[in-house]
C-alpha positions in Angstrom: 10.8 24.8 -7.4 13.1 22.0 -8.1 16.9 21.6 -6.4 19.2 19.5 -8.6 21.6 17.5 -6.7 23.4 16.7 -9.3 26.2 19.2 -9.8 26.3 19.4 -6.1 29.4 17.2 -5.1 30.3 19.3 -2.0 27.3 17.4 0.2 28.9 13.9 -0.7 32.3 14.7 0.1 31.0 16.0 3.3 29.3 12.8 3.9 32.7 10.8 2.6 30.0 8.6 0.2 31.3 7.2 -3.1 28.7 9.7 -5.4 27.1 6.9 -7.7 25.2 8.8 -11.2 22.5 9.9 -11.4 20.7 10.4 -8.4 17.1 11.7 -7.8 16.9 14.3 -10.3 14.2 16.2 -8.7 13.6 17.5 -5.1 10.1 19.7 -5.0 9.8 22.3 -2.4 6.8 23.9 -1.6 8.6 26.6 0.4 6.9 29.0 3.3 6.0 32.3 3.7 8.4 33.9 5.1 12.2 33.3 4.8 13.6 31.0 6.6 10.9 29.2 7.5 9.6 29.2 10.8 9.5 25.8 11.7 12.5 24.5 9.1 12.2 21.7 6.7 9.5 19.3 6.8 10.4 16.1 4.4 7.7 14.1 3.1 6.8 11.0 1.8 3.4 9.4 1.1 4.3 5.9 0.5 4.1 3.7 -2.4 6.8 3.2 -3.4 5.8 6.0 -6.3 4.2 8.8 -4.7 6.5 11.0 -7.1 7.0 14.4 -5.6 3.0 14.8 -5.8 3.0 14.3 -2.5 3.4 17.6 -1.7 -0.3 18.3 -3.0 -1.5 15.9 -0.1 0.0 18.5 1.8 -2.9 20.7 0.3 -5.7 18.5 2.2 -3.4 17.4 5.2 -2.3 20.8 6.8 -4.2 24.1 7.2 -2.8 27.2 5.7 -0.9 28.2 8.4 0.6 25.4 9.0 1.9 25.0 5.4 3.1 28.4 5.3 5.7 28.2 8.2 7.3 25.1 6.7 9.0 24.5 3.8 7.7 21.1 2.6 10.3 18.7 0.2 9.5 16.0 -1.7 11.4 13.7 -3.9 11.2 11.5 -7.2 13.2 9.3 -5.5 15.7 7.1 -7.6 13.9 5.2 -10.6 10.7 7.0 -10.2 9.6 9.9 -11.8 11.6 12.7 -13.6 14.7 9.8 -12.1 16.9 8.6 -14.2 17.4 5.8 -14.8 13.8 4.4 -14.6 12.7 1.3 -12.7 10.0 1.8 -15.7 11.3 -1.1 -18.3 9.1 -4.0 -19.8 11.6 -6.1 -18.7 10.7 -5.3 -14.4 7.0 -5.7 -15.5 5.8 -9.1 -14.3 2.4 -8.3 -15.8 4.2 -7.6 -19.3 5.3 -11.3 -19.4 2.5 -13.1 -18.3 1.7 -14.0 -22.0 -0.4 -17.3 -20.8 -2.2 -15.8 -18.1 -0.8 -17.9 -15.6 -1.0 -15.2 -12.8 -4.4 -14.2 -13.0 -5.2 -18.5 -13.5 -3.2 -18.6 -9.9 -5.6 -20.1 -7.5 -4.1 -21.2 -4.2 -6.2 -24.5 -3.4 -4.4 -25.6 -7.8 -0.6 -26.4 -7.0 -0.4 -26.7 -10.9 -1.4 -22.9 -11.4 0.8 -21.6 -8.5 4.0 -23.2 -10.2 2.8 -21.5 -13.4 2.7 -18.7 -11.9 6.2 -18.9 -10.0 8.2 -19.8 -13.3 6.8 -15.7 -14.2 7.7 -13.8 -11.5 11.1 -16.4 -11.7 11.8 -15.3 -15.1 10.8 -11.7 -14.6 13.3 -11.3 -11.8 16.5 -12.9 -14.3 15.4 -10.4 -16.6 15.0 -7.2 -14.7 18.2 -8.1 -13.5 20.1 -8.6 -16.1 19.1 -5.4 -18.3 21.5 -3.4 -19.6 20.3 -0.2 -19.0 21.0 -1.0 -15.1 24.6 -1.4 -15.4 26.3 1.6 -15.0 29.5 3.4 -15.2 31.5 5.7 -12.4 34.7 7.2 -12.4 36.1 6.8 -8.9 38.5 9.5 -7.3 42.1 7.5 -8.3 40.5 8.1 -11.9 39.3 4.6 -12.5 36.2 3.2 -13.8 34.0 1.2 -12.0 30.3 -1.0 -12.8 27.8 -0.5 -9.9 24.1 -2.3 -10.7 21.7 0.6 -10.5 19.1 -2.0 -8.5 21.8 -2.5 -5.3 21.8 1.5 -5.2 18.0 2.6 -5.9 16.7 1.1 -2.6 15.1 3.1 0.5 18.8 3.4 1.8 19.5 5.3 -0.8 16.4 7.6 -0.1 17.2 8.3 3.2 20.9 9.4 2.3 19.5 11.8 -0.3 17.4 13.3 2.3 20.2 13.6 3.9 22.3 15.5 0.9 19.4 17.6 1.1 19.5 18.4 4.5 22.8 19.5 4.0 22.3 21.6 1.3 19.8 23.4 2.6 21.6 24.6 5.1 22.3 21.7 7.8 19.1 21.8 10.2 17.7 19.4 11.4 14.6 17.7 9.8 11.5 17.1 10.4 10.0 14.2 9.0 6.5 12.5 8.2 6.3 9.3 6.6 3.0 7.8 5.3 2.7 3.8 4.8 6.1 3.0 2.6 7.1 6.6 3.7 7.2 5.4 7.4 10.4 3.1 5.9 11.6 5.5 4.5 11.6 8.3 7.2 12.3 5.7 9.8 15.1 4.4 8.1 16.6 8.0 7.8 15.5 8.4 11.6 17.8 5.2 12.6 20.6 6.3 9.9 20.7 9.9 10.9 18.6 10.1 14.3 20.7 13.2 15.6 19.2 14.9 12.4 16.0 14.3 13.1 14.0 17.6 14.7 10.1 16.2 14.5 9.2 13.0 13.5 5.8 11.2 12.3 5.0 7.7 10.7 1.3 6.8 10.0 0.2 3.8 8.4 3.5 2.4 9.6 5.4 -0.8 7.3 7.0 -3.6 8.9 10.2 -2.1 10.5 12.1 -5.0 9.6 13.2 -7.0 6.6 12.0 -10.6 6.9 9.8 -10.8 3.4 8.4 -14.5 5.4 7.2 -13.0 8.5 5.4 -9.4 6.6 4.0 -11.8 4.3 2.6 -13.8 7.2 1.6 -10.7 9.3 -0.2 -9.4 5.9 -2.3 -12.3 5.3 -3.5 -12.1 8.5 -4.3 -9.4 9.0 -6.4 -9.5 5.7 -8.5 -12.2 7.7 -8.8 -10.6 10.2 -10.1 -7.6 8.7 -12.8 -9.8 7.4 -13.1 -12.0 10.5 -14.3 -8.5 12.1 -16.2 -7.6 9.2 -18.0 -10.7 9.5 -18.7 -11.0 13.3 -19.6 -7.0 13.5 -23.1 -8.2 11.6 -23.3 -9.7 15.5 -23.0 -6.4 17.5 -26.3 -4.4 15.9 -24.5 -2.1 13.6 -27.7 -2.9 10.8 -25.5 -3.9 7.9 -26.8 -7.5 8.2 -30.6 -8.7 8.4 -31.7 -10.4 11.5 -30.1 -11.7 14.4 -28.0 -14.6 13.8 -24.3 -16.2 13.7 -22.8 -14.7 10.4 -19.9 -16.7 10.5 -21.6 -20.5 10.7 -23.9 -18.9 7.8 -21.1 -17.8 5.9 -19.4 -21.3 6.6 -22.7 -23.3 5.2 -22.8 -20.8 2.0 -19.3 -21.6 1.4 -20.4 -25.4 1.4 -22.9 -24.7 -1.0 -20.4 -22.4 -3.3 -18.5 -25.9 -3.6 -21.4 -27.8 -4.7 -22.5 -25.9 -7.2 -19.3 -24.8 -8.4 -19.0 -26.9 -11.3 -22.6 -25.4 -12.9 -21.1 -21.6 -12.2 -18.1 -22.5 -13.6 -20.1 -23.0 -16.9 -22.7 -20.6 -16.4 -19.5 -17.8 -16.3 -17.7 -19.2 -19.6 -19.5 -16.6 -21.9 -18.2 -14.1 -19.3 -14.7 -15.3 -19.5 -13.0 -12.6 -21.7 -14.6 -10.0 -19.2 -13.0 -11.1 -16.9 -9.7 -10.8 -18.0 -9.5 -7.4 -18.9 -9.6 -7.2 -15.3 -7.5 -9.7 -14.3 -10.2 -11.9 -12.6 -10.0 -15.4 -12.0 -12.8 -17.8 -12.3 -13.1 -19.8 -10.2 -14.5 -20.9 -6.7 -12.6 -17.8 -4.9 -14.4 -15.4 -7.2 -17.9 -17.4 -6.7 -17.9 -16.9 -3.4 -16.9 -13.1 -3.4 -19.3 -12.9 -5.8 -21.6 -14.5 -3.2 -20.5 -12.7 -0.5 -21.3 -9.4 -2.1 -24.6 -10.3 -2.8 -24.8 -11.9 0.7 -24.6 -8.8 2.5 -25.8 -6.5 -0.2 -29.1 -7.7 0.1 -29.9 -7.6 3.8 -33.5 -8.3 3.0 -32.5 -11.8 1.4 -30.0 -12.8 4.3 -31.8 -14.9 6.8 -33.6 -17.5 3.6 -29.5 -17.4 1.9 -28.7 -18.5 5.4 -31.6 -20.9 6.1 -31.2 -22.6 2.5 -27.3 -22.6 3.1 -28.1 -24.5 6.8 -30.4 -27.0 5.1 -28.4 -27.7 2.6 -30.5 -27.0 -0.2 -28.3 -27.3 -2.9 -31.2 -26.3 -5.5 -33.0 -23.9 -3.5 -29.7 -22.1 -3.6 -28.6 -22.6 -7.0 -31.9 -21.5 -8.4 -31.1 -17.9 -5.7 -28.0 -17.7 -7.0 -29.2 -17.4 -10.4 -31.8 -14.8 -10.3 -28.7 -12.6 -9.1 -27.8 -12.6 -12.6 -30.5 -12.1 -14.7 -31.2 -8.5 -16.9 -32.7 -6.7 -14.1 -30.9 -8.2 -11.6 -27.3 -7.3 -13.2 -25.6 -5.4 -10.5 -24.1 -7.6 -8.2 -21.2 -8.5 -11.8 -20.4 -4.8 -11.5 -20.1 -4.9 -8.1 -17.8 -7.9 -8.1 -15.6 -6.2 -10.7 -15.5 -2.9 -8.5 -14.3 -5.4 -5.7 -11.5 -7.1 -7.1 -10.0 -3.9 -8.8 -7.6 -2.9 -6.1 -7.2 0.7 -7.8 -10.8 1.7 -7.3 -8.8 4.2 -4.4 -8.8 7.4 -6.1 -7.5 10.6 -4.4 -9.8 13.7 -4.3 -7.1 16.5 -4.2 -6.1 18.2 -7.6 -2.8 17.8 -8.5 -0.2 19.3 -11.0 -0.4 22.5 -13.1 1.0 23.3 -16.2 4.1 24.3 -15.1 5.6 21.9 -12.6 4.2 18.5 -12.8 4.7 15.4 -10.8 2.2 13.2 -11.5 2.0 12.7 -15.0 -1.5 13.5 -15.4 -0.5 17.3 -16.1 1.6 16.4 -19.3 1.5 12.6 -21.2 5.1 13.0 -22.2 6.4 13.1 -18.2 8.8 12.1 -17.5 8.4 10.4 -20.9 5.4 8.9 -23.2 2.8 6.2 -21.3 4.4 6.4 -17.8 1.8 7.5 -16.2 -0.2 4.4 -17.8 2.6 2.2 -17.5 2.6 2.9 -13.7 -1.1 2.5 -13.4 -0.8 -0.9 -14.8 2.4 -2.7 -13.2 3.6 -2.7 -9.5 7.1 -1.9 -10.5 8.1 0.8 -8.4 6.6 -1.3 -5.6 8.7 -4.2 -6.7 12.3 -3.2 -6.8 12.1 -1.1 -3.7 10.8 -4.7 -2.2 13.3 -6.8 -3.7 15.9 -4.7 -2.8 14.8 -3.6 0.9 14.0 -7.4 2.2 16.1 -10.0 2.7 16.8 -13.5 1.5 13.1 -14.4 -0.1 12.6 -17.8 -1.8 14.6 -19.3 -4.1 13.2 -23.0 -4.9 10.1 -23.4 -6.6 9.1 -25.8 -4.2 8.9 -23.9 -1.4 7.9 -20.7 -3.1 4.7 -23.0 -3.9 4.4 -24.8 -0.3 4.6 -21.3 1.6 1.7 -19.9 -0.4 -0.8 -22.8 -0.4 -0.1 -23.5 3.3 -0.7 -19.8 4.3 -3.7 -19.9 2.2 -5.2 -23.2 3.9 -4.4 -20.9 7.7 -6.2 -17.7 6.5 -8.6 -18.6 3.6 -10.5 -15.5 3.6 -14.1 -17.3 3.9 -13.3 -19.2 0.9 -12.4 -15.8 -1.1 -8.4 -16.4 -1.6 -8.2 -12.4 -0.3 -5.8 -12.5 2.7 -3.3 -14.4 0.3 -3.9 -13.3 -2.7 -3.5 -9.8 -1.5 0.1 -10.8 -0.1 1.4 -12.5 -3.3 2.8 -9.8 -5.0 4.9 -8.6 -1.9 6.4 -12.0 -2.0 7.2 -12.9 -5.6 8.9 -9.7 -5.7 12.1 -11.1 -4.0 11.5 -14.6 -5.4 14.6 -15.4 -7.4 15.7 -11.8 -6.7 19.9 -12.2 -7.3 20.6 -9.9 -4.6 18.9 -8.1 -2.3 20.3 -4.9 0.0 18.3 -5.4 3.1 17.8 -2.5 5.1 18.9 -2.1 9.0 15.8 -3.0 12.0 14.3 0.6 12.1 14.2 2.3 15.4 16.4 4.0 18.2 15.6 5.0 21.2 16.0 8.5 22.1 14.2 9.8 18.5 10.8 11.0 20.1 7.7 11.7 17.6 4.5 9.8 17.2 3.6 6.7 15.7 0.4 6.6 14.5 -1.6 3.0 13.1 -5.2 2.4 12.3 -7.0 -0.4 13.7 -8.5 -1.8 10.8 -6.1 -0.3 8.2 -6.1 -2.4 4.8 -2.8 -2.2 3.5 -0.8 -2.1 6.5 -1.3 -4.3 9.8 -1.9 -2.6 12.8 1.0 -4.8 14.2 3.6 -3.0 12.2 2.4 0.1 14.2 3.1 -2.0 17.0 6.4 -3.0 15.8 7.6 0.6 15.1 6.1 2.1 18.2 8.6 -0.7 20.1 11.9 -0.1 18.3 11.3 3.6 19.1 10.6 3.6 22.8 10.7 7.3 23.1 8.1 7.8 20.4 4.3 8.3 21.5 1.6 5.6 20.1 -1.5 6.7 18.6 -4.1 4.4 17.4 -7.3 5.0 15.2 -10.0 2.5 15.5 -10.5 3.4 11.9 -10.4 1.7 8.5 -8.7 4.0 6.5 -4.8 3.3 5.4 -3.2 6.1 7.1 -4.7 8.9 9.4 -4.1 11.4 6.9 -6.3 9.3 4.5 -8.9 9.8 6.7 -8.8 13.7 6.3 -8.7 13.1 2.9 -11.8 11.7 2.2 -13.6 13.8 5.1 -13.7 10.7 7.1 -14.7 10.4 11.1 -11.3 9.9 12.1 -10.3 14.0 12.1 -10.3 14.5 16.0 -7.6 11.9 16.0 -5.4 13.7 13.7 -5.6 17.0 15.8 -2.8 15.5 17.5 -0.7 15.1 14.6 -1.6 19.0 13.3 -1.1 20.5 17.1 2.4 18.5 17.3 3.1 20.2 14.1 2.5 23.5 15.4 3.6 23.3 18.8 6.8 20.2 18.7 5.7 18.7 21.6 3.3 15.8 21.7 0.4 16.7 24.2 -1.2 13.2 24.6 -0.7 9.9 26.7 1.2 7.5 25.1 -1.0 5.1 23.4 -4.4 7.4 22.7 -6.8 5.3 20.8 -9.3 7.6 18.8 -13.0 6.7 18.2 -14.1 6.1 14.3 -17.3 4.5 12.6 -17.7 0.7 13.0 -16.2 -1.2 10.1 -19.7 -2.8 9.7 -21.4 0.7 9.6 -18.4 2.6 7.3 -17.6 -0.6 5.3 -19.2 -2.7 2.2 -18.3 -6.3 1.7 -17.0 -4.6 -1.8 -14.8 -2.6 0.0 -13.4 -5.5 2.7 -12.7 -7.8 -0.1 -11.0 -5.3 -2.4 -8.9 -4.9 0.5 -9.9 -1.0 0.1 -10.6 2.3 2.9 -14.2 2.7 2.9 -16.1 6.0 2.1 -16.9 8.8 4.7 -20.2 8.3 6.5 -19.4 11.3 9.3 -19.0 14.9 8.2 -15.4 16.3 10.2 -15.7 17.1 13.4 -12.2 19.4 13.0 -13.0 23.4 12.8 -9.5 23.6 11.3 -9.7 21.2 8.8 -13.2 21.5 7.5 -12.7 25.4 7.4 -9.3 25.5 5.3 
């Protein structure tokens, strides 16, 4: 069922907030039951931005029956996503639309030349989202004026939380329960610091930065990119069997990455013919993909590791070279498919159906939702992800100079073993407010009397495990719990019938009991990252398959 807000003025006038059209057009309830629900309203939001009101078919492989049927569970195309109008969805907000020389995927961070290219795009692509027209909009005011607002100083997660808030008030004034996954921790623990006498239960896995310093998350994300790999790296040390022999991975990793610059100039040629390839996928070529492309066949081949690692210590420039070749011959043609899987960031898929024919919120169910291409257009571009960005952090970089000097200095502190990963994941958080003409940032999140639980995973490749630490600190009355896992969100981890399903018990039984049963920081067992995890997977910056069947009755009998 959806709820239009839109003809409901008497929730802003209770709120005494100027009403600024349109707002979300469409909240999705799945609703429980029995009337009223049991356990009220649970709002929620699996991060993004752009999870679209789909989200409420995660709810399909993240709570058991029961628990589903005593809520009633919202969801929201939040403002210019989805069935929203208007649409963040405009050529104009694509940065990959106007890259018409390549000059983003050219970007290499040790090439100062290519990183200016690549600033004068996202420069120009911020002037013209700004200034098109379809974001200027009219609203008459209660003296009966008219009045301009710009629809990207309104659409951001402050917004969002005040909707939920309309909501809550419409449906009847209880308080909420809330559970916020990666972007949805900022948006449920902006609502929670907004509204936090509103708030009933509260959750926020896979927790965002809960500030709004665009330097400092970019700083934190990069390294905890390298880190990620650091651990990925040295965990060939502790026995796990994912490297062959017994020997210091990184000094081996350090000599190969020698060796990558020696023969760089002969793969650079060698990968010419492969050059169009390449692009359809956005792939640079260059020493960063040489030696992922090493890397992957580094510790693909376990068999082959100690002689890569001997030749690499010798410095056997030839002796390597000719290796490096036989990789790539007819039979031996994997390791270019493999490299292509790595560096496609959307090789996540989820493995819960969603839509049906007569309510969908995906896009998937229908090509014409909310209009023609969407769904392809929003495959393709980070938009969504963009303005919520560019409007949520504050005061980004506005000289070319240092837009240029930031990047290729925080490249040279966390290189990624010579793979440009840690960084080159970051970028696009970044550009988005470079040249942005005026952000909204959001308040610190946190207060400290909202209780709940704040969950992070160890390992977690999207979102540093020091953002969890962050949150858990601006709410001192919530409960830490950590995952030692590498999935992006606890919830993830049911998702994929991962290891990590004892740990979410906690979240299910505070869901069906409201009270949190466990000592404040719980840190949950999970599969090594060097026995769950792939190089492919590390430097894709991706979760990693299941390897352990769940150990949760409740969730493997649903």
């Amino acid at each position: 069922m959806s709820v239009s807000l839109t003809e409901s003025y008497r929730a802003f006038e209770i709120l005494d907030i100027v009403y600024l059209s349109p707002s979300p057009k469409d909240f999705c309830v799945t609703f429980a039951v029995q009337q009223p629900a049991p356990k009220g309203n649970l709002a929620i939001h699996c991060g993004g931005p752009g999870s679209l009101s789909s989200c409420l078919y995660n709810a399909e492989i993240m709570l058991p029956d029961e628990l589903r049927g005593s809520y009633n569970i919202v969801a929201v195309d939040q403002r210019g996503m989805g069935r929203s109008e208007p649409t963040f969805m405009v050529e104009d907000c694509a940065v990959q639309l106007q890259d018409e020389d390549g000059a983003l995927s050219a970007m290499s961070l040790i090439n100062e030349d290519s990183v200016r290219a690549a600033s004068k795009v996202y420069k120009q692509r911020a002037l013209r989202c700004w200034n098109h027209p379809g974001f200027r909009l009219e609203a008459e005011q209660a003296d009966g004026s008219s009045r301009t607002f710009h629809f990207l100083e309104y659409s951001g997660t402050r917004q969002l939380a005040e909707d939920l808030e309309r909501f809550r008030v419409l449906f009847g004034s209880q308080k909420l329960n809330i559970y916020g996954i990666s972007y949805g921790t900022v948006v449920m623990g902006t609502y929670a610091t907004v509204f936090p006498n509103n708030v009933n239960l509260m959750i926020l896995d896979a927790n965002v930065d809960p500030g709004s310093d665009i330097v400092s998350r970019t700083v934190d994300d990069a390294r905890a990119k390298q880190q990620r790999l650091d651990y990925f790296i040295a965990s060939c040390e502790f026995g796990n069997g994912q490297c062959g022999g017994d020997r210091d991975m990184r000094t081996c990793v350090n000599n190969v990455n020698e060796m990558v610059d020696a023969v760089s100039e002969q793969f650079d040629s060698f990968l010419t013919p492969f050059a169009s390839l390449f692009e359809l996928f956005g792939i640079r070529i260059g020493k960063s993909m040489i030696m992922a492309i090493v890397l992957e066949l580094l510790f693909s081949v376990y068999e082959e590791v100690e002689f890569v690692c001997d030749i690499a210590a010798d410095g056997a420039v030839e002796s390597f070279w000719t290796w490096l070749m036989d990789k790539f011959t007819i039979e031996n043609s994997n390791p270019m498919v493999s490299l292509i899987a790595a560096t496609n960031t959307t090789n996540i898929t989820d493995l819960y159906p969603m839509d049906s024919e007569s309510k969908p919120t995906s896009g998937f169910a229908t090509p014409d939702f909310p209009f023609k291409d969407y769904t392809i257009f929003a495959e393709v571009t980070s938009v969504c992800q963009d303005m919520i960005t560019a409007q949520d952090m504050s005061l980004g970089a506005y000289d070319e100079d240092r837009y240029v000097k930031f990047l290729m200095e925080l490249h040279q502190q966390y290189p990624g073993a010579g793979t440009q990963m840690p960084v080159g994941h970051s970028i696009q958080w970044y550009s988005s407010t470079y040249y942005w003409p005026n952000s909204t940032p959001l308040a610190p999140m946190g207060n400290p009397f909202v209780k709940g639980i704040i969950a992070g995973q160890l390992h977690d490749p999207w979102t540093p495990y020091q953002w969890t630490q962050d949150m858990r600190n601006n709410f001192k009355s919530a409960t830490l719990l950590t995952s030692r896992s590498v999935n992006h969100g606890i919830n993830a981890a049911i998702g994929s019938l991962s290891s990590d399903s004892a740990c979410y018990d906690n979240i299910l039984r505070y869901l069906e009991t409201g009270v949190v049963d466990f000592t404040d920081g719980k840190a949950c067992e999970s599969a090594e990252i060097g026995d769950s995890c792939t190089i492919s997977e590390i430097l894709s910056n991706g979760q990693c398959p299941p390897h352990v069947e769940p150990q949760n009755n409740l969730i493997a009998n649903k």
